[in-house]
Each structure stands twice: as C-alpha cells, then as structure tokens.
C-alpha positions as CSV (number, residue, x, y, z in Angstrom):
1,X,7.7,100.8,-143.3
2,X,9.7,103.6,-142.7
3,X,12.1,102.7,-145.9
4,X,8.9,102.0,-147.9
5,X,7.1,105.7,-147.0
6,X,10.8,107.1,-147.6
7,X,10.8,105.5,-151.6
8,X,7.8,107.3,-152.1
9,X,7.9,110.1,-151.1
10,X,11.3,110.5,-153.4
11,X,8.8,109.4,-156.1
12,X,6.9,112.1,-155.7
13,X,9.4,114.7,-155.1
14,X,10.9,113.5,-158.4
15,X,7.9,114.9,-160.2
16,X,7.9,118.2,-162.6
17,X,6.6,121.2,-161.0
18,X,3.9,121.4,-163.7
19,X,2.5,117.9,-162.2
20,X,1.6,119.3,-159.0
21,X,-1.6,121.2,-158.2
22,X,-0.6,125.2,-156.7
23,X,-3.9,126.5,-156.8
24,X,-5.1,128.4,-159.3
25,X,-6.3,126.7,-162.6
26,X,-3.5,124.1,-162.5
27,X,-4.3,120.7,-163.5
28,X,-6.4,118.5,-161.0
29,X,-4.0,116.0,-159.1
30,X,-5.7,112.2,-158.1
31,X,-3.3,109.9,-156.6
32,X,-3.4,106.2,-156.1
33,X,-0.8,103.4,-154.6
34,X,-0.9,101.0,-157.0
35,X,-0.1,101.3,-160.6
36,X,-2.2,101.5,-163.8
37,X,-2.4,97.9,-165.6
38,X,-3.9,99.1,-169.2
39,X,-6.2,101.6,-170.8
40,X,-7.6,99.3,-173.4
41,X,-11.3,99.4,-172.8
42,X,-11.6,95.7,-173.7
43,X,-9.0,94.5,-170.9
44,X,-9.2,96.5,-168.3
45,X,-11.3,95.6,-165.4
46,X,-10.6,97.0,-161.9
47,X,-12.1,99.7,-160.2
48,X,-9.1,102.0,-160.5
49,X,-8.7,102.1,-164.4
50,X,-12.6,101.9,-164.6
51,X,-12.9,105.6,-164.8
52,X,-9.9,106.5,-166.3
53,X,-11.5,104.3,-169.4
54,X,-14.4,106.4,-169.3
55,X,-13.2,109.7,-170.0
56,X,-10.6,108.1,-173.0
57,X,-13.8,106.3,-174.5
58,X,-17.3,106.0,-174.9
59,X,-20.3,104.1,-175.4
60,X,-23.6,104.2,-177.0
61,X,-25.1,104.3,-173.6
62,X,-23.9,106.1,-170.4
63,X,-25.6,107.3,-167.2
64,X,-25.9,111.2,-165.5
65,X,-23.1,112.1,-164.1
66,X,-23.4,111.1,-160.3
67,X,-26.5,108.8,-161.0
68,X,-27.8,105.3,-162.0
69,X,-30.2,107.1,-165.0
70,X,-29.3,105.2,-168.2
71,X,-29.1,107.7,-171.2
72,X,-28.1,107.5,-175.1
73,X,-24.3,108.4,-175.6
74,X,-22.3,108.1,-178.7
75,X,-25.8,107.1,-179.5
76,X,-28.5,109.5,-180.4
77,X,-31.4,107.7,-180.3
78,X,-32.7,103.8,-180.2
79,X,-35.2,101.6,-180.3
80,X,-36.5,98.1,-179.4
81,X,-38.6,95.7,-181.7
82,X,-41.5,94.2,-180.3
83,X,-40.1,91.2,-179.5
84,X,-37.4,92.9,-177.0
85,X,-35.0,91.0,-179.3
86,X,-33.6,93.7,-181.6
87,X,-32.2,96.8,-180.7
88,X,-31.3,99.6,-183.4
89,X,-29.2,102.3,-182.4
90,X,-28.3,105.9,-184.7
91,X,-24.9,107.3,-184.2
92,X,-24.7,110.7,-183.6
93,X,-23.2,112.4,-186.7
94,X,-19.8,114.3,-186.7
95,X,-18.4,112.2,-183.7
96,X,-14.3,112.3,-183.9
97,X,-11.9,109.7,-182.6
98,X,-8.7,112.0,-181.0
99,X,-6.8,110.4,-184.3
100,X,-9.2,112.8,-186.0
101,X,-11.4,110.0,-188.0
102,X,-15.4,110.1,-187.6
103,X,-16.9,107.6,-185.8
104,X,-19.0,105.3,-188.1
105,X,-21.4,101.7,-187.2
106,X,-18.2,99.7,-188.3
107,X,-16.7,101.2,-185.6
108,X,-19.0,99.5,-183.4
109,X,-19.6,96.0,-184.5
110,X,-15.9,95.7,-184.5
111,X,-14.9,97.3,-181.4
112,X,-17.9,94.3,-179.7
113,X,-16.2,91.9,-182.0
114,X,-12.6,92.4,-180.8
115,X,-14.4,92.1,-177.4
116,X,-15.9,88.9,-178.3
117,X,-12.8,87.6,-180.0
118,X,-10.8,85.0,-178.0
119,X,-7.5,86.2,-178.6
120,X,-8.6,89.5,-177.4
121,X,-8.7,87.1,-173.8
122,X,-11.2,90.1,-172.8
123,X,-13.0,89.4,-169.5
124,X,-16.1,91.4,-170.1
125,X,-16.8,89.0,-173.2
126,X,-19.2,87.2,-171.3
127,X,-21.7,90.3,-170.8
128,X,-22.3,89.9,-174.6
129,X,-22.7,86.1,-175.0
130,X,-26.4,86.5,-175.8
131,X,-26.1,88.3,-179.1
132,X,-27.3,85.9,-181.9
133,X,-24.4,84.4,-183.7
134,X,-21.5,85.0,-180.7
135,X,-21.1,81.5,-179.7
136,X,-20.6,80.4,-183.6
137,X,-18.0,83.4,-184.0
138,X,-16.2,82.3,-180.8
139,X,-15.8,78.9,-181.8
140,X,-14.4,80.2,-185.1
141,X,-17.2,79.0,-187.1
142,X,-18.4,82.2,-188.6
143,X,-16.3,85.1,-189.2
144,X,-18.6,87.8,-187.7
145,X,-21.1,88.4,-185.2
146,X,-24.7,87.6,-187.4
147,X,-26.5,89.4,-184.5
148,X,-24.8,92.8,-185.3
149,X,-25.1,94.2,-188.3
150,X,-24.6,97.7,-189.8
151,X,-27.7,99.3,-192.1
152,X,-26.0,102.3,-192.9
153,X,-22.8,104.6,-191.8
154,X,-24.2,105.9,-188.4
155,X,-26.9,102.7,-187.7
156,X,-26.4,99.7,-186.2
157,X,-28.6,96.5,-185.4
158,X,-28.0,94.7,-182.6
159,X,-30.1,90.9,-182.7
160,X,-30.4,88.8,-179.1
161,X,-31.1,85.0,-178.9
162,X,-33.7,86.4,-175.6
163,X,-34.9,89.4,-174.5
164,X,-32.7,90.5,-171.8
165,X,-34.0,93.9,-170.1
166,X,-30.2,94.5,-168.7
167,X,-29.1,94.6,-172.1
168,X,-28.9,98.8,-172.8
169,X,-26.3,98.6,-169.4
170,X,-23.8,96.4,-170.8
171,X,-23.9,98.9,-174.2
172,X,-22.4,101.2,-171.3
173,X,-20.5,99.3,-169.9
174,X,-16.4,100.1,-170.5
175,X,-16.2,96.8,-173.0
176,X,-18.4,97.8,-175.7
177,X,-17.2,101.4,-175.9
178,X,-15.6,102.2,-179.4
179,X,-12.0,101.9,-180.5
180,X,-10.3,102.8,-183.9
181,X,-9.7,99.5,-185.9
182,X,-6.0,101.3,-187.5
183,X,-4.7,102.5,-184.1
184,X,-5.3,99.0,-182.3
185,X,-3.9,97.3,-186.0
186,X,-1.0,100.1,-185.1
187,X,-0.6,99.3,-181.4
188,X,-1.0,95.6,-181.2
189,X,-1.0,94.3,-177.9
190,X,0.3,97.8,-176.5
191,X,-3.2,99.7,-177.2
192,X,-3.9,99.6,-173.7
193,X,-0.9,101.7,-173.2
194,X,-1.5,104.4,-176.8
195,X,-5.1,104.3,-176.1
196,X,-6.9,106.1,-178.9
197,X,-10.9,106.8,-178.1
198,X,-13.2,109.8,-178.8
199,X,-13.6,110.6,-174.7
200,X,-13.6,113.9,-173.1
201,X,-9.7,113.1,-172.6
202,X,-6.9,112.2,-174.8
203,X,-3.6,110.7,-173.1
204,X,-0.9,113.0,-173.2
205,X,2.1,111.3,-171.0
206,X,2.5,107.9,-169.9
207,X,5.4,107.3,-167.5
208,X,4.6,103.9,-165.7
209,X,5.0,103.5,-162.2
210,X,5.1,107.3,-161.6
211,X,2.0,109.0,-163.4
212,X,-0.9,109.1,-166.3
213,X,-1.6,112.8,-167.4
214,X,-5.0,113.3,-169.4
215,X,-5.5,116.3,-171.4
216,X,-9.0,117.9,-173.0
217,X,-9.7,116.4,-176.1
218,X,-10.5,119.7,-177.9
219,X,-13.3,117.8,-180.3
220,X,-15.1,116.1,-177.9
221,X,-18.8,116.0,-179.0
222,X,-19.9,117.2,-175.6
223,X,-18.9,120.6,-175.7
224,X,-19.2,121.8,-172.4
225,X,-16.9,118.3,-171.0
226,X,-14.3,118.0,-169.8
227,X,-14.5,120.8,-166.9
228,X,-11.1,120.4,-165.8
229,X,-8.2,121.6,-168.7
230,X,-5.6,118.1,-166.9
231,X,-6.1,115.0,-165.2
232,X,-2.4,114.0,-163.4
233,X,-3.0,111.0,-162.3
234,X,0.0,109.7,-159.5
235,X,1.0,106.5,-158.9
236,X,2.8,104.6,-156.2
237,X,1.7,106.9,-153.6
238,X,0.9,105.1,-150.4
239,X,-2.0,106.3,-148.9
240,X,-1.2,108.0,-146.0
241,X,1.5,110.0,-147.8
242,X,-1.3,111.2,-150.1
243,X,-3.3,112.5,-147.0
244,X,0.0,114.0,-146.2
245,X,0.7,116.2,-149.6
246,X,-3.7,116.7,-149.5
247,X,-3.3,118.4,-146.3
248,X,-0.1,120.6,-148.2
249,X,-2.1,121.6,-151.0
250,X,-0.5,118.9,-154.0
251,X,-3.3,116.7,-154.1
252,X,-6.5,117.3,-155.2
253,X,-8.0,113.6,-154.8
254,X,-7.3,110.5,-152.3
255,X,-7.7,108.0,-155.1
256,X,-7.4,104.8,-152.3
257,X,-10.1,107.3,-149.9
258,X,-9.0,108.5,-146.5
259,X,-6.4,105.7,-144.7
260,X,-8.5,103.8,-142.2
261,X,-5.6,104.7,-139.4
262,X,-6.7,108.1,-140.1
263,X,-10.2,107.8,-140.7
264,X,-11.5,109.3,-137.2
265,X,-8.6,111.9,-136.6
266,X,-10.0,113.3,-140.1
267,X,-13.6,113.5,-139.3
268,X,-12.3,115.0,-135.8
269,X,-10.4,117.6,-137.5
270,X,-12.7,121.0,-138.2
271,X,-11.3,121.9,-141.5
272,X,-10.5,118.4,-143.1
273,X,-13.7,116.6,-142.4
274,X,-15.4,119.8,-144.2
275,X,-13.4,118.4,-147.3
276,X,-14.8,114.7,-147.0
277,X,-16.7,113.0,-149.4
278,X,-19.3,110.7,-149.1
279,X,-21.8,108.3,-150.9
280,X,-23.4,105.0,-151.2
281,X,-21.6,102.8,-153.7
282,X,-23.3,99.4,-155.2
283,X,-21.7,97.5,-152.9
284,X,-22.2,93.9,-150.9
285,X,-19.6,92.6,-148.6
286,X,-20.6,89.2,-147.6
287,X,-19.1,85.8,-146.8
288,X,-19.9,82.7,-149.2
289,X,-21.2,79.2,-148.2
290,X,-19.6,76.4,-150.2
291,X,-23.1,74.5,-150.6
292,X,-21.4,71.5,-152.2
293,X,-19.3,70.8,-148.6
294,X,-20.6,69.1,-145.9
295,X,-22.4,70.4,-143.5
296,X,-22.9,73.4,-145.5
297,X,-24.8,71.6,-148.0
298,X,-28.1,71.4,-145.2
299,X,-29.7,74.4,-145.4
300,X,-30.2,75.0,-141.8
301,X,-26.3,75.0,-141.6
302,X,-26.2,77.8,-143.9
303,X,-28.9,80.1,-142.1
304,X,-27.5,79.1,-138.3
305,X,-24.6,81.1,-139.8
306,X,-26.4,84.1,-140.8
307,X,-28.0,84.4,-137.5
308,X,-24.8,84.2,-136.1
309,X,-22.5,87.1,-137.6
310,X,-22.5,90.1,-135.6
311,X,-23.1,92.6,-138.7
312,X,-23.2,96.0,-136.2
313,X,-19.9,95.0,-134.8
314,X,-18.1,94.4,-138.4
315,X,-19.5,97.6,-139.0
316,X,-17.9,99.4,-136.3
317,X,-14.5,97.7,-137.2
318,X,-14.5,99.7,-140.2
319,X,-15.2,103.0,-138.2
320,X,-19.1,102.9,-139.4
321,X,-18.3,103.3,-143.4
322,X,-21.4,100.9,-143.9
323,X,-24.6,99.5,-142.8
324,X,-25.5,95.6,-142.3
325,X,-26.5,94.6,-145.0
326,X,-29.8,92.0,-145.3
327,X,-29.9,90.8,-148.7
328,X,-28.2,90.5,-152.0
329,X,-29.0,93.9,-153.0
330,X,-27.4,96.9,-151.9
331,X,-30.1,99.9,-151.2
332,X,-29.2,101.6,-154.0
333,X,-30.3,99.0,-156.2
334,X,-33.6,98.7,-158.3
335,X,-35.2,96.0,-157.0
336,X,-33.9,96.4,-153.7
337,X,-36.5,94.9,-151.3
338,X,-37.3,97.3,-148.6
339,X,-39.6,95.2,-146.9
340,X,-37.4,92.1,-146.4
341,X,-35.3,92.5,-143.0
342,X,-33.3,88.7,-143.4
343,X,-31.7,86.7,-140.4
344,X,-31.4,88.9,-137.5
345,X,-28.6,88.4,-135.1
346,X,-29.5,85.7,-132.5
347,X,-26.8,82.8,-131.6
348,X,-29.4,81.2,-129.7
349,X,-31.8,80.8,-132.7
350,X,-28.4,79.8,-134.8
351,X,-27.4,76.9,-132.4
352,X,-30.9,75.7,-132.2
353,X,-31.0,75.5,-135.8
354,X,-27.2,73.5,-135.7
355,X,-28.5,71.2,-133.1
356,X,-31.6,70.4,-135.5
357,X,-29.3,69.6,-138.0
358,X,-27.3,67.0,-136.4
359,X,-24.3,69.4,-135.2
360,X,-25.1,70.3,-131.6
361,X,-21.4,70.1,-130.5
362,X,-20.5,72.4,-133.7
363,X,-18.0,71.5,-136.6
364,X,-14.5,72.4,-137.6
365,X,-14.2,74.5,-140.8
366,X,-11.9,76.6,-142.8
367,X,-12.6,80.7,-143.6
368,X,-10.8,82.3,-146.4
369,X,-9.9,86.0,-146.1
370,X,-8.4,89.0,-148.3
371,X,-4.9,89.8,-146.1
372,X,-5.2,93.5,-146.4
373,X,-6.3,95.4,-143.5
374,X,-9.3,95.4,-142.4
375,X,-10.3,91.7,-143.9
376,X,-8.0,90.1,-141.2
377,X,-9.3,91.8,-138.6
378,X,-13.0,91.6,-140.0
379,X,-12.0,87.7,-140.8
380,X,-11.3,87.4,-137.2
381,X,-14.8,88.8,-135.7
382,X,-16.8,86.5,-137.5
383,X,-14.5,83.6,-136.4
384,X,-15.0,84.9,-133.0
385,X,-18.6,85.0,-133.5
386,X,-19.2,81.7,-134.9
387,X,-17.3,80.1,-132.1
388,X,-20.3,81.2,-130.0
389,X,-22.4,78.9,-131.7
390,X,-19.7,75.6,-131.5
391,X,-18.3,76.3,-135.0
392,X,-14.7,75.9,-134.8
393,X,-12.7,78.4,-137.5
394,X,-9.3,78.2,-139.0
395,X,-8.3,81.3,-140.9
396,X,-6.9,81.7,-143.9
397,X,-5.4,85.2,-144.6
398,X,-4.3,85.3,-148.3
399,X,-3.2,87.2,-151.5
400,X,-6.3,88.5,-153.3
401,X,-5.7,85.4,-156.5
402,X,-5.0,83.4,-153.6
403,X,-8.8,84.0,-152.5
404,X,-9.7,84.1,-156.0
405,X,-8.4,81.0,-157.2
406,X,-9.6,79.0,-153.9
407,X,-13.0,80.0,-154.7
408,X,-13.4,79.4,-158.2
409,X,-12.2,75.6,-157.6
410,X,-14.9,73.2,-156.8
411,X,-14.9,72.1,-153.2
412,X,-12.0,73.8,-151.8
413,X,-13.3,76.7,-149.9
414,X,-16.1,76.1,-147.0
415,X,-16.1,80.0,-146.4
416,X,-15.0,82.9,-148.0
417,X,-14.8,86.4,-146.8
418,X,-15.4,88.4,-149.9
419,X,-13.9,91.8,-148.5
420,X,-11.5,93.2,-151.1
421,X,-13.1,91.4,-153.3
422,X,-17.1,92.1,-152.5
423,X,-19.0,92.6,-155.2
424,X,-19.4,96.3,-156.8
425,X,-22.3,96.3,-159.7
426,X,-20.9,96.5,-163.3
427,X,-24.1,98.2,-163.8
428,X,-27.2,100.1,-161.9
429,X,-29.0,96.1,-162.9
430,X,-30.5,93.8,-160.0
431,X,-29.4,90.8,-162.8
432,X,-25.9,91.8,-162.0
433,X,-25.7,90.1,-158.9
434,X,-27.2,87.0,-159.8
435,X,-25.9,86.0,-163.0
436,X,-22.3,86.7,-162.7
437,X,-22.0,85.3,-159.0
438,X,-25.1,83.3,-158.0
439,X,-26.7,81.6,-160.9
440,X,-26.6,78.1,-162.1
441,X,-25.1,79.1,-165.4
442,X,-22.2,81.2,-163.5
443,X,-21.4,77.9,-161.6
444,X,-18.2,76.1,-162.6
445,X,-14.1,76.4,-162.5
446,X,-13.0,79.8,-162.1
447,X,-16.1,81.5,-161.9
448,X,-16.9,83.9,-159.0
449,X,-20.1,81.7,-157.4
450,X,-17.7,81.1,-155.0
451,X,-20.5,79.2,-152.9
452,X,-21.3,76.6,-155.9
453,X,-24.8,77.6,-156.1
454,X,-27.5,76.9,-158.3
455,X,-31.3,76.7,-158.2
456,X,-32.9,76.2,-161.2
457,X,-36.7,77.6,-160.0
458,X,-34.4,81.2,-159.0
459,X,-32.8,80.7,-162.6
460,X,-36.2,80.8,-164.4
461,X,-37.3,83.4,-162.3
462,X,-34.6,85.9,-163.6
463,X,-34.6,84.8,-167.1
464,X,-38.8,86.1,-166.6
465,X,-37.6,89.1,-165.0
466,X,-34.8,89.7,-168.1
467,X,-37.9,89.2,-170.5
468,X,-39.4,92.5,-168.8
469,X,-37.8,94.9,-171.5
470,X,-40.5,97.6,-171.6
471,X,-39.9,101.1,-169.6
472,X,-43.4,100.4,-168.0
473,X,-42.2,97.0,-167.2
474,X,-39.7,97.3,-164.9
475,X,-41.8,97.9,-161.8
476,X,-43.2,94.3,-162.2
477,X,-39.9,93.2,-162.8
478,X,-38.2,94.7,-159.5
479,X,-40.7,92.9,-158.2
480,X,-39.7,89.4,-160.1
481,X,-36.6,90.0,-158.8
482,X,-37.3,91.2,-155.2
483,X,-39.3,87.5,-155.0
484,X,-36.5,85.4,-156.8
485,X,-33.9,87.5,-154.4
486,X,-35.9,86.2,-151.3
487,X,-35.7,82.4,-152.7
488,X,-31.8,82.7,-152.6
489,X,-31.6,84.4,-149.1
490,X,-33.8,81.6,-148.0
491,X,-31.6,78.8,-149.4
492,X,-28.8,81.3,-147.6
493,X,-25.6,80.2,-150.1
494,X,-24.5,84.1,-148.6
495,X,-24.2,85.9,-145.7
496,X,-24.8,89.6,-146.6
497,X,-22.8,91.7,-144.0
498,X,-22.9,95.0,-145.1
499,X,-22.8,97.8,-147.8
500,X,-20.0,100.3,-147.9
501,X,-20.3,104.0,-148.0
502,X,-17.2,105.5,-150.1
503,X,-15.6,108.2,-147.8
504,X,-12.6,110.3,-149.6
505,X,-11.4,113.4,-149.8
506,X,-11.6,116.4,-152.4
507,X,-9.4,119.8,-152.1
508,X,-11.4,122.9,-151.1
509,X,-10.5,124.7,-155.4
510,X,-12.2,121.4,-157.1
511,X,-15.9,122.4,-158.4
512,X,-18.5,120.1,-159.0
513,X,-21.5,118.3,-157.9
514,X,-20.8,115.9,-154.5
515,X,-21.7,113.3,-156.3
516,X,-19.1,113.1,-158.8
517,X,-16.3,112.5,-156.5
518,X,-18.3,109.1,-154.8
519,X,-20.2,108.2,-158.5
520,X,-22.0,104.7,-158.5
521,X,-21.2,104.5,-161.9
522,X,-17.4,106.2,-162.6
523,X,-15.8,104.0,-160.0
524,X,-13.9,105.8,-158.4
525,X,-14.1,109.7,-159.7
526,X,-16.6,111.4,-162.9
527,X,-13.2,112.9,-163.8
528,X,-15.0,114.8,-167.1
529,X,-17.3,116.3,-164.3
530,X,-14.0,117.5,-162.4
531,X,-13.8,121.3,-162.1
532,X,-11.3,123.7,-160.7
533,X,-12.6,127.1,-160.0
C-alpha cells in the first residue's frame, strides 16, 4: 500500500504548476482514481465519463442544472402528434460545433444512427429500439432509420412503433447527443479520444493516465455557461491522497467522494465537514433472486428473504450514507410510492414463511458480491443475517465482470449483491428500472435482470403506463406504475436494501448552487455550473 500511495503521489507531483488549483481564478481541479476510458458520447457509459460527456456535447433535451425538470436543449421547441407516436423537434438556429460548423437536423439523424449502427457496438442502442424502422436498419435491411427523418435544415421528425412517455429522456440522454459526421470520418475509432461536440467545453489536453483538461468553448450557445474558465480533471489519484492535497488547497473536487476510512473523522472535523456535500442520488442497492433456481423459484422463498436482511444495520456499515430502501424506486423518483412500507424486518415471520414452504431446516446457497470495500463487508452482514433464518451462505467476493458476467448467465447466480453495481437511473423515468433490469423483454444472456424475471401482467402494465404521453397524464401514470411496482415487490425477485446519499467534498473558492456538486442527472459533478469566485 505504502509503494502504491508512493506512485501516486509522484504522479501528481509530476504535474505542471498551471494544473493545480492556488486560489484565485485558477482552473477548477476534480480528481478521480481510475482512468478515463473514452469521450465518444456513443460509447461511453460509466458514471465517471457521464458528465465529462455532458459538458463536450449536447442533446435536444436536458434537465436544470441540479434537478430532474426535463427542458428543450439543442432543441428549441417540440411537439407531440396526437397519437404520442411522432415527435417533431426545431433546432435552435446558429448552434456551432467547436470545429466551427453549424449544427443542422442531419446532424441528428446521423449522430442516432451511428448510435444505432452495429459496428458502432454502442451500449445505449437499445434505449432507441422503438423508433420505426431501427430493427430493419440494424439488420442491414434498410440503409436508414425510416422513423427519423429531416423536413428541413433545423427540423427533425422523430416516428415510434408505440407511444413511450420516457421517450423526451433518452433524447437527453448522453447517446443521442450530436456529433460532427467529418470529425468522427476524421478520427475513426479514436473520436472518443479527439471528441469534437458543441458543449460548454472543448478538450484542450489529453494525457492518459495522468489528466483531461477542458477549456470554455468560446461559442457555446448558452452564453452565460460554462462558469468556470478550466476543468483539470486528475487521474490515478487514489482517494485518500486526494483528501490529502483537498485539505492542502490543490484539489477542488473528491471525484471518488470522501474515503469511507475517513468518512467520520471528516464530519468530526469543524472546518472540513463545513465543506461536505451532500444529496440524494437515483439510486437502489439491492440483492437479486435468481427465480429460475430452486428454492428461489417459490415465492415465499423469495419474501422469507426480504424479511430477513437487516437493512438499518447495512446502513450503519456504510456510516449512515443511505436509508433502507422498500421498493424498486428510490424516493426521488416519480412514481415513487410513499404509501407502500414493503417486508419489514422480522426473522421470525421469514422462517415461518421457509417452513411453509417445505424448508424448515433452511437450504445451502451461493451469494455473489462486488470485492471492493464495503460490498465484502456488506456481503457478509446479510450472510450473517440469513443464517438466522437456517439459510446457509457461501460467498463469493469477485471482480465487478466477474459479478456481471455471473448474472447475466442463466442459472448461475442464486444471489447477487448488486453494490458497485446498484442501479443508478439513466434518466429521472420510473420505466428505467423496470425495463432495462426487471422486465420480461430485458430477460436473457447478458442482460442485467440478474434475477431472471418476468411477469407478463407487470409487462402490460408498463407498456399502459408508457402510453401515458400527455403532461397532464403523468399523475395517472405514476400511479400505473406505483400499482405495477407493488406487483413485482410482491412476486419479491429483489430485495431493496437501501438508497445512497452522495457525500463529497468541494473547496471553500468553488461557487455554485449545492446541488450541482451531488446532481441526479450529471453523475458525478454539473461541471458547466462550476464556479470559482
């Protein structure tokens, strides 16, 4: 450890003075551990290039900073047909990419297209799959997308097979945002490294392993964004060592948050915990039940466990950054049922419930678990907890695609810690967590319904709710939701545990809303609403 923390820190020291934040105006300074993958808007899907995506591109939708409020972007305005089929949305006029082109509609149908495209291999091409004409284009049958289509210069006319009420998120979401067709034709497969977008930031330097600097795009159509003049963006900068250089005045943002070693001795300490940042995140943690493996296919099986796991106590584990969770849905969640209060904690109940099913002397099983602190330790209350109840655990502490791949293959993982791995919404949508993870449609090799689940009476029940399109709709349709969301919970193919809070850390010269630094949406920083006074 000591050889590791010694590597990095030479890392750092190795950077230019001009990198490192000295007060004043200087650039704002983020830093992270692990290093940036790609910047291609397409590709990249993790939480840690989510945001840096964000300010390099943009969409036709987006969201106030530091809220779920869905607003027009690169688009000006839009409308919906009747039939909640056909969307049509007017550029605004005069937007540049950082290459210095305007932004036209071809821009957009092919920037969805190259999404859409196989050999693009994009993992958001999925969110798209129910414009009219994808599955033909995908299977090489048709050399466009017939569902998009561009009127004129700054329109275009998007068709759906089925009204989907979701749909204006994923047009916000970072694989539809807009790329220049030359600079990827320029780039080939290293765009995602000489990303070229019309965001509030350009890229000025690139030097992997060591640091991403972003620099104000000067003709951004938002005039008053980007706040801050320079993102520097560190890499390779284990945690605690951040802390370290926060507490010296070089760091500016805990990418990674506060180290959990350090988690109390910072909220102890009278001028650091005045610099901590907090906010709910839309976020479930929760362990999967393989419903195709005996006994877990008997429902009883399945809800003796979720009387069983002592959710307070995980909680505490992770020095309170969460509350038990009940459902599906975190709280901040349309749709979110505030009413329903799910299995409460009783072994007792949970053994009855075993014995009813035939198990009264328990069952052996396996539990699969994230190895990065705290999943093993989190891994190993809940093994604790069902042992109360007779059910005999063997841990598996893993690599993350270790955890991954186990739960995407049919049959081969009973139970599945999802920490590391919980699921954080794409978008501010209560469809997000049922169709990507827990639908019928989701189900198969590879797929993240790790517990193999599918009912087809929940299934019809969101595709209703999706229907919903209208503004003054979506009060019956939280409700649509809320009742198919209390269907699943009561077939219990999940045990929600909790919903994480994000705790990190922003220097005393940043300016700024709260909000910003813990946004739902700009996982994990608004960077364009970064200030430095």
């Amino acid at each position: 450890m000591r050889r590791l923390i010694g590597m990095l820190l030479a890392v750092v020291l190795l950077l230019p003075a001009a990198a490192l934040s000295q007060g004043g105006k200087g650039p704002v300074v983020v830093a992270f551990k692990d290093d940036i993958s790609t910047l291609d808007p397409a590709i990249g899907y993790d939480w840690q290039n989510w945001s840096i995506i964000k300010s390099l591109f943009d969409g036709l939708m987006d969201y106030e900073p530091g809220t779920t409020n869905l607003v027009p972007h690169l688009a000006e305005s839009y409308t919906i047909s009747s039939d909640g089929r056909t969307y049509t949305f007017k550029l605004r006029k005069g937007v540049k990419f950082t290459n210095g082109r305007e932004v036209v509609a071809a821009d957009v149908k092919y920037s969805l297209e190259r999404t859409l495209n196989p050999k693009t291999q994009s993992p958001g091409a999925g969110f798209f799959g129910g414009i009219r004409g994808v599955k033909a284009f995908q299977d090489g049958k048709a050399t466009e997308v017939t569902g998009i289509k561009v009127p004129d210069p700054l329109t275009v006319q998007i068709t759906l097979d089925e009204a989907n009420a979701a749909f204006l998120h994923t047009m916000a979401i970072n694989f539809s945002h807009v790329v220049p067709k030359e600079e990827v034709a320029k780039a080939g497969a290293d765009f995602g490294h000489k990303p070229v977008g019309t965001g509030a930031f350009r890229l000025k330097e690139w030097v992997l392993g060591q640091r991403v600097v972003l620099e104000r795009n000067p003709d951004y159509f938002l005039k008053d964004r980007p706040r801050a003049a320079e993102i520097v963006i560190q890499v390779g900068v284990e945690p605690s060592v951040a802390l370290l250089r926060f507490q010296r005045g070089e760091v500016d943002i805990l990418g990674d948050g506060i180290p959990p070693a350090r988690f109390v001795q910072v909220l102890q300490d009278p001028t650091l915990k005045t610099l901590v940042v907090t906010g709910e995140q839309l976020h479930t943690g929760y362990v999967t039940i393989n419903t195709l493996v005996k006994p877990f296919t008997d429902v009883r099986v399945r809800r003796a466990l979720n009387m069983a796991i002592d959710k307070a106590k995980i909680v505490r584990i992770i020095n309170n950054r969460a509350t038990p969770a009940s459902q599906v849905l975190p709280p901040r969640m349309p749709g979110y049922d505030r009413a329903y209060k799910g299995y409460a904690y009783d072994p007792a109940a949970a053994r009855k419930l075993l014995a009813e099913a035939g198990y009264r002397n328990g069952f052996s099983t396996v539990l699969y678990a994230n190895n990065t602190d705290p999943n093993p330790r989190i891994a190993q209350a809940i093994q604790a907890d069902l042992r109360k109840i007779g059910v005999r655990v063997e841990l598996k502490t893993l690599a993350q695609s270790t955890v991954i791949e186990a739960g995407g293959t049919k049959g081969k993982a009973p139970l599945i810690w999802s920490g590391g791995m919980a699921w954080i919404a794409d978008y501010p949508d209560p469809n997000n967590f049922y169709w990507p993870i827990l639908s019928c449609s989701a189900r198969g090799p590879g797929s993240w319904n790790w517990p193999w689940y599918c009912n087809q009476k929940a299934e019809k029940m969101a595709q209703a709710a999706d229907a919903l399109v209208r503004p003054e709709q979506a009060a019956a349709r939280a409700e649509r939701y809320q009742a198919m969301y209390r269907l699943v919970m009561a077939d219990a193919p999940w045990v929600p545990v909790f919903n994480e809070r994000r705790y990190t850390m922003r220097s005393a010269r940043l300016s700024g809303p709260v909000a910003i630094f813990v946004d739902p949406i700009h996982i994990p920083v608004h960077y364009d609403e970064v200030g430095v006074k």
